[in-house]
C-alpha positions as CSV (number, residue, x, y, z in Angstrom):
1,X,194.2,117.1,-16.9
2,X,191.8,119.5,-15.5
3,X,188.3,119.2,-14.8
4,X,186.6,121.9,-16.9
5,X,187.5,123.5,-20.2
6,X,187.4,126.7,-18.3
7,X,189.9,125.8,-16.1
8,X,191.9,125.1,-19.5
9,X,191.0,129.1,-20.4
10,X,192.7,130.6,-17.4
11,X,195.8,128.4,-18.5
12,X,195.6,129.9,-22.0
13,X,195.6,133.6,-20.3
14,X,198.4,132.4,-17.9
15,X,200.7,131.4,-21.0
16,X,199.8,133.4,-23.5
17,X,200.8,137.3,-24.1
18,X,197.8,139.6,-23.5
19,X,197.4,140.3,-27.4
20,X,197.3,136.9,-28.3
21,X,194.8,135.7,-25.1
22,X,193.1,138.7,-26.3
23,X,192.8,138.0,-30.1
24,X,191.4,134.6,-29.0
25,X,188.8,135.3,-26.2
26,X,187.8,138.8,-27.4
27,X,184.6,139.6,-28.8
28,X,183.4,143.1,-31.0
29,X,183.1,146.5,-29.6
30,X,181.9,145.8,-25.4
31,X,181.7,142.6,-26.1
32,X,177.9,142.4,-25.8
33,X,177.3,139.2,-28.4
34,X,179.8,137.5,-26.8
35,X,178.4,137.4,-23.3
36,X,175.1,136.8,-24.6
37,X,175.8,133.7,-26.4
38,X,177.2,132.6,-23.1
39,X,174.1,133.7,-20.9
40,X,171.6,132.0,-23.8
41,X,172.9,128.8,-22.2
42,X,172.5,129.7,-18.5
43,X,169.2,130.9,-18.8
44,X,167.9,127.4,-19.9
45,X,167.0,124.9,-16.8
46,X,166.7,121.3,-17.7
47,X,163.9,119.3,-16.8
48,X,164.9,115.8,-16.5
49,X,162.9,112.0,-15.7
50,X,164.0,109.7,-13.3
51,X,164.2,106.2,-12.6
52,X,165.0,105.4,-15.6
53,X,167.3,102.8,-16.9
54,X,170.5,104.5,-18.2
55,X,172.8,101.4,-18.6
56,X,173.1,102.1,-22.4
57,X,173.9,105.6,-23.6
58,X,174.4,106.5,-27.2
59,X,176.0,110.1,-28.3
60,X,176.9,109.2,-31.8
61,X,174.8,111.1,-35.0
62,X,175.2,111.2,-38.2
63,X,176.1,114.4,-39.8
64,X,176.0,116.2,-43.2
65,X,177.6,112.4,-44.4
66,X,179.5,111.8,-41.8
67,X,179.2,110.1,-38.3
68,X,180.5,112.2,-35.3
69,X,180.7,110.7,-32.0
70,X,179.2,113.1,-30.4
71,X,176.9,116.1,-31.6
72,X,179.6,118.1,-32.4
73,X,182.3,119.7,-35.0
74,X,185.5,121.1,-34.3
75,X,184.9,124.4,-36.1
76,X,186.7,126.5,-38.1
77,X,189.3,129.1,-36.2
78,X,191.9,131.5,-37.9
79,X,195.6,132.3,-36.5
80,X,195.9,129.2,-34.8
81,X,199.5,129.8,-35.0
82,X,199.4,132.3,-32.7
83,X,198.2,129.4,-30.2
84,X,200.4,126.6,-30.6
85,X,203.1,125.3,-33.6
86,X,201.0,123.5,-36.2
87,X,197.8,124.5,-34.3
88,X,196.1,122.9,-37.5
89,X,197.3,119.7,-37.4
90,X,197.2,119.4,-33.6
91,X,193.2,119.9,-34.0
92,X,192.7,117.8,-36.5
93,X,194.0,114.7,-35.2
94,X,192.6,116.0,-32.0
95,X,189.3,116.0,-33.6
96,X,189.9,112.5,-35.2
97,X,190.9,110.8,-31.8
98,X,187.8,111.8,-30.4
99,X,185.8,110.6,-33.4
100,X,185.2,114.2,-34.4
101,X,185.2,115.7,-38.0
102,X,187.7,119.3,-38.3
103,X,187.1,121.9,-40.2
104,X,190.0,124.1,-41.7
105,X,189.6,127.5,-42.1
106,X,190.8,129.3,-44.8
107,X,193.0,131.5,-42.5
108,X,195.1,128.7,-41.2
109,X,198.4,128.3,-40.4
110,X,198.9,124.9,-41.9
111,X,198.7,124.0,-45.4
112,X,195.7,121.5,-46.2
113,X,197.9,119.0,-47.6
114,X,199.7,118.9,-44.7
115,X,196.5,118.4,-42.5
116,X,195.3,115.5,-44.4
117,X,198.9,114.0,-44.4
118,X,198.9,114.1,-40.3
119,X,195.1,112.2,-40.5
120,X,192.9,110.2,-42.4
121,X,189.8,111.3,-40.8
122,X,186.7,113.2,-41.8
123,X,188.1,117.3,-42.8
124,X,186.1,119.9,-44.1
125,X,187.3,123.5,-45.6
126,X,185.8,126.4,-44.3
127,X,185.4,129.7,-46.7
128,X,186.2,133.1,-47.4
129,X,186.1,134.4,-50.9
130,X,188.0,138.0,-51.7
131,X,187.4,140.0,-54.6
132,X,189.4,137.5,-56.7
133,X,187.2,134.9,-56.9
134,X,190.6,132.6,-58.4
135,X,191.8,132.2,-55.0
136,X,188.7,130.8,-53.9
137,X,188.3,128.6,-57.0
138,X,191.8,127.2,-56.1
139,X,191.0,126.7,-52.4
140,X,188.3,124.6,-52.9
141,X,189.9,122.4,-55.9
142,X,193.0,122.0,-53.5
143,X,190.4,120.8,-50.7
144,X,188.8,118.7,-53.1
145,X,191.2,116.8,-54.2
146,X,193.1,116.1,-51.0
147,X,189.7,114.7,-49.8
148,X,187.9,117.7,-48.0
149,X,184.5,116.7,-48.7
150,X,181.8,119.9,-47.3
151,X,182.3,123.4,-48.1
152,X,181.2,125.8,-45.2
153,X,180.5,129.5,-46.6
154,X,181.1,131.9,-44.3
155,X,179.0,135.0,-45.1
156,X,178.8,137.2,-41.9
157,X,182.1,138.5,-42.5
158,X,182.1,141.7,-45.8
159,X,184.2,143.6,-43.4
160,X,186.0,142.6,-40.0
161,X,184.2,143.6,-37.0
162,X,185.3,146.1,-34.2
163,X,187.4,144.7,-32.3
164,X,188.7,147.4,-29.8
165,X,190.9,145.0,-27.7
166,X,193.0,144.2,-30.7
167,X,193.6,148.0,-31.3
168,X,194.1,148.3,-27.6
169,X,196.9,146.0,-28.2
170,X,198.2,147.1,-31.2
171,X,197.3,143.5,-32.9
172,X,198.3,143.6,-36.4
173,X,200.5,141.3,-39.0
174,X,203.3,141.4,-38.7
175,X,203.8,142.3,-34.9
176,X,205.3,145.6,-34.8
177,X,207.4,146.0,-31.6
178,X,206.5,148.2,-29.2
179,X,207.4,148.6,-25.3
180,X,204.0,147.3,-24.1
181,X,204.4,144.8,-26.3
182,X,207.7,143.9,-25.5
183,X,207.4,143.7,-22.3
184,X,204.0,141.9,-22.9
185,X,206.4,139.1,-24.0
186,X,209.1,139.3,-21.8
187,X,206.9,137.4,-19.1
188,X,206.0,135.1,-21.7
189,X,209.1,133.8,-22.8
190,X,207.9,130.0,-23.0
191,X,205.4,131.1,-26.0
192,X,208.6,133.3,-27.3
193,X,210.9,130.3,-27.5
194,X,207.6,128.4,-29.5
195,X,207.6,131.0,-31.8
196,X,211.2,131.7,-32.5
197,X,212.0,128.1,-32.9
198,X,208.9,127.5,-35.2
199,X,208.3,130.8,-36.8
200,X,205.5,133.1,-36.2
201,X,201.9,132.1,-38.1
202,X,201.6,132.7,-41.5
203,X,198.6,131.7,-43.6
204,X,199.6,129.3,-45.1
205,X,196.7,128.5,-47.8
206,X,196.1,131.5,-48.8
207,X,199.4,132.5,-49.5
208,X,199.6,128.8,-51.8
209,X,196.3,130.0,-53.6
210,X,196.7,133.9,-53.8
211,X,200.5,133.4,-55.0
212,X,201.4,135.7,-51.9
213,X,205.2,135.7,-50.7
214,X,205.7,134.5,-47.9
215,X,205.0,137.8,-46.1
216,X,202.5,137.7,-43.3
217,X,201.9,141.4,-44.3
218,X,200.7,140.4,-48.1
219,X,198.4,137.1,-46.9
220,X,196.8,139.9,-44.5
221,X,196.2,141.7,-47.3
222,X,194.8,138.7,-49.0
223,X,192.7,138.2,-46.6
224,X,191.2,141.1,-45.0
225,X,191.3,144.4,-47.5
226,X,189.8,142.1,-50.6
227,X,186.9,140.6,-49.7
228,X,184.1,139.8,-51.9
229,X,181.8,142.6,-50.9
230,X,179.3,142.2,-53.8
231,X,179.1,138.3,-52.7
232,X,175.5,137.7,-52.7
233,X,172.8,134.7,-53.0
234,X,173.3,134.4,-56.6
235,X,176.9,133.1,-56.0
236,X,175.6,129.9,-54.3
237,X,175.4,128.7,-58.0
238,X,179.2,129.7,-58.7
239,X,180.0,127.4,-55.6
240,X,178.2,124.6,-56.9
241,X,180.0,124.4,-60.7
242,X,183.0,124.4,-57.9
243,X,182.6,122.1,-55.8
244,X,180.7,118.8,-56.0
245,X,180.6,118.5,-52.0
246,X,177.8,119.1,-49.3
247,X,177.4,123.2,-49.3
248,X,177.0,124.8,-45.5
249,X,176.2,128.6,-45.3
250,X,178.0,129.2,-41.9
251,X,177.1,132.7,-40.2
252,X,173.0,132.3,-40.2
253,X,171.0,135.0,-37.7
254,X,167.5,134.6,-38.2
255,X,164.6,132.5,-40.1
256,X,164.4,134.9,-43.2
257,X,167.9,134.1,-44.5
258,X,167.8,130.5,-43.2
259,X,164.6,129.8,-45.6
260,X,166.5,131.6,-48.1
261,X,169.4,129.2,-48.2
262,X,166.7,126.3,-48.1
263,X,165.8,127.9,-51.3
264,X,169.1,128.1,-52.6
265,X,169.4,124.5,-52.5
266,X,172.7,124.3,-49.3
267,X,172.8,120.8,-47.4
268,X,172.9,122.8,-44.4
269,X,172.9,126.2,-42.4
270,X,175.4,127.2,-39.3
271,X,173.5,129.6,-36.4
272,X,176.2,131.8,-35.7
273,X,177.2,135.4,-35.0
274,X,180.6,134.2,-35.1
275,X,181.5,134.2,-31.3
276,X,180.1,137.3,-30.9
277,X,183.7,138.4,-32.9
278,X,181.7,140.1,-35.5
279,X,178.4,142.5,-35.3
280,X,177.9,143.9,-31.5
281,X,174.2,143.2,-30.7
282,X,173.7,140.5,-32.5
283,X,171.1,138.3,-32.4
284,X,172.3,134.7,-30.3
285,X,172.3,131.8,-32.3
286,X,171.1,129.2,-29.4
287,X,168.2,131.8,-29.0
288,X,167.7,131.7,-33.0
289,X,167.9,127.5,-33.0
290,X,164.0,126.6,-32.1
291,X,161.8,129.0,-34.4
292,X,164.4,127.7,-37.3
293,X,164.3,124.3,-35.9
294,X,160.6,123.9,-35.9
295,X,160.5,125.2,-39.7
296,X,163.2,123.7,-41.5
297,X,164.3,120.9,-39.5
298,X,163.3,118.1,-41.8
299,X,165.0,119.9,-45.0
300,X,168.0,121.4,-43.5
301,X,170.8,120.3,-41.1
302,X,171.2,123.0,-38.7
303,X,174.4,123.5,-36.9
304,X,174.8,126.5,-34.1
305,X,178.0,127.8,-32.5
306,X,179.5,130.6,-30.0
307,X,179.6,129.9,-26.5
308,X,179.8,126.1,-26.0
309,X,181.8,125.4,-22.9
310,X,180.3,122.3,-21.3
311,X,178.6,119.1,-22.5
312,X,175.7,120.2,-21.2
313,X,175.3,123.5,-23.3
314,X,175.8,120.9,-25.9
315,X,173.1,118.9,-24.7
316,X,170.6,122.1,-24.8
317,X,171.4,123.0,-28.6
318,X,170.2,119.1,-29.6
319,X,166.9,119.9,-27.4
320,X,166.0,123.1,-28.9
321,X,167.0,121.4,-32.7
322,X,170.6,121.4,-32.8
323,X,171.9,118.8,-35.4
324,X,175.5,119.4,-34.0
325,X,177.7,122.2,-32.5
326,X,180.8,123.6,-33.8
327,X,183.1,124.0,-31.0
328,X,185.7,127.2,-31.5
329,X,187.4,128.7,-27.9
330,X,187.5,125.1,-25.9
331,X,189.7,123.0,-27.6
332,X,191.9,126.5,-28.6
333,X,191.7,126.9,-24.7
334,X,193.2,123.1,-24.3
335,X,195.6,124.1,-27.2
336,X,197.1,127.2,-25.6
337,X,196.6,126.1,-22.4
338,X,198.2,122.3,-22.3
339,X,199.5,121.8,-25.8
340,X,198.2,119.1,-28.2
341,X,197.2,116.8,-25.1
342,X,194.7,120.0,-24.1
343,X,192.8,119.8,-26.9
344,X,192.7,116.2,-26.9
345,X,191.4,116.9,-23.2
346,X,189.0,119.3,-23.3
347,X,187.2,117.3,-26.3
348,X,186.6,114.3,-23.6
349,X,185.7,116.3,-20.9
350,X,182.8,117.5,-23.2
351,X,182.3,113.8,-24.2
352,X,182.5,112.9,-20.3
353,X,180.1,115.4,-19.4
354,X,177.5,115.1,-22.5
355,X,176.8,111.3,-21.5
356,X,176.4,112.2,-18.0
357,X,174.0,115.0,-18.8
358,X,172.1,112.8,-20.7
359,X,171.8,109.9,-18.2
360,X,170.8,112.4,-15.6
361,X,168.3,113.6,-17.5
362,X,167.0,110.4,-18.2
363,X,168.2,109.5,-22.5
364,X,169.9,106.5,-23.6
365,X,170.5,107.9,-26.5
366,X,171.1,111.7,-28.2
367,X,168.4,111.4,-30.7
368,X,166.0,111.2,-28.1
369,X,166.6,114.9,-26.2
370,X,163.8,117.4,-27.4
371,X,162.3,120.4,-26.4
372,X,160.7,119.1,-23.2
373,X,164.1,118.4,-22.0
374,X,164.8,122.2,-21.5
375,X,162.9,125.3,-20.2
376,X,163.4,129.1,-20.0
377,X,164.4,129.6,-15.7
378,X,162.1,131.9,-14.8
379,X,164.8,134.4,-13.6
380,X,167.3,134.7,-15.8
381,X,170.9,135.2,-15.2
């Protein structure tokens, strides 16, 4: 086990091949978002009391009708395959061990059936919609009756962003050989022998609910030249004759659209510029989170993701209003890095170092971090 999930991410790059590393840690254009997010979280300085007695400390909340452990979701990730075998499973029961709900995305690599087989705990379905709204419609009936019980919207992604390491590396499906990408994977050859023995990723889901083949080039398809580009506000009514679950709008950037989904009548809204993966300059969700928070708090659970990589980041989020954070590259780092034991380790390291932040700071219990807990450092990083 290591100590930090960042020591887990530089045993990712060590065994994965640069395009898949790449496709995983890579953000959109220069990668400006991404190193924001991660900055947002540097730049805060906590101000803690002392001599206080921290015998007792309590992380558990409840959220959108469920109770986490900790404040925190194991988000929603694509192409898990790429990462590990059964990359979906491995997360979920990851996620359930450490009292954690999962959410699937609808570009996975293992069927939901399968995913609720492997666990019994709490799973939610993240969505895309394409053009064909059918495929959607029979996403969220599959999720519903397999016991899926909130629907996360994912709305900041019409088009896929520019991603210039991917066409650096030729990333595409299916893999089209190439010397630099053969011998890319000739030094990998443990992560070659995964995928030959398992098959490369397919997604799965979408090919069940699209009727795709099973042809990695036709679920791409699927998935990226037919989205719903006329999706609009409107179509938060279609969801709900849908599905009769909690609704989350996932992909959030500022206090106009969060009061419009208030409007719209959602159970909850996710901060996010989607790991910085998506739209280069934009805005950071942790720097979003308190002029939200102090407005619609009380009506809305807010959620916030991209760059989470320690449990005090994940202390900082619940200060500035955080319900919970969805956690995306560290337990893929413990994945890729360690196998299904990494991801079960990088989710207690957070754990581990969540309850010490909070003791140090002087908090027996989650609920009781606010906004005097943190402050802007003066110089930031």
């Amino acid at each position: 086990m290591f100590p930090s999930v960042m020591e887990y991410r530089r045993q990712a790059q060590r065994r994965l091949p640069r395009l898949a590393f790449d496709y995983l840690e890579g953000g959109a254009e220069d990668g400006h978002a991404l190193t924001r997010n991660r900055a947002a979280y540097a730049d805060l300085e906590f101000r803690p009391d002392v001599l206080v007695d921290v015998s007792d400390c309590h992380l558990d909340v409840p959220v959108l009708g469920a109770r986490a452990a900790m404040p925190a979701i194991v988000g929603p990730t694509g192409l898990n395959g790429l990462f590990w075998p059964e990359a979906d499973v491995h997360l979920a029961r990851a996620a359930h061990q450490a009292g954690l709900p999962f959410v699937l995305s609808t570009a996975s690599t293992s069927l939901l059936e399968d995913v609720r087989a492997a666990t019994p705990g709490e799973l939610w379905l993240q969505l895309y919609v394409q053009r064909d709204r059918r495929i959607a419609e029979h996403l969220m009936d599959r999720a519903w009756q397999n016991g899926y019980t909130v629907l996360f919207l994912t709305v900041d992604v019409p088009v896929h962003g520019n991603r210039d390491h991917d066409k650096r590396n030729g990333f595409q499906l299916p893999l089209r050989p190439s010397r630099r990408l053969l011998l890319d994977l000739a030094t990998h050859p443990g992560w070659c022998w995964r995928m030959l023995r398992h098959g490369g990723p397919q997604l799965k889901n979408l090919a069940v609910s699209s009727n795709a083949r099973e042809n990695i080039t036709e679920q791409a398809s699927a998935l990226s030249r037919q989205m719903d580009l006329a999706l609009s506000w409107n179509d938060v009514a279609w969801l709900r004759r849908h599905w009769r679950g909690r609704i989350v709008i996932k992909g959030i950037q500022g206090l106009a659209d969060a009061r419009r989904a208030q409007a719209h009548g959602v159970d909850g809204i996710v901060l996010s510029n989607h790991g910085g993966r998506q739209l280069e300059s934009a805005p950071c969700p942790l720097e979003v989170l308190p002029d939200v928070a102090a407005e619609l708090g009380q009506s809305l659970e807010i959620l916030v993701d991209g760059g989470v990589r320690r449990g005090s980041d994940i202390a900082k989020a619940v200060a500035l209003g955080a319900r919970a954070v969805l956690l995306g590259r560290a337990p893929l780092y413990g994945l890729a890095g360690r196998g299904p034991a990494g991801a079960r380790e990088v989710l207690a390291i957070l754990r581990t170092e969540l309850e010490n932040t909070l003791r140090l700071l002087g908090r027996t219990r989650i609920g009781a971090l606010d906004a005097a807990a943190v402050r802007k450092r003066l110089i930031p990083s």
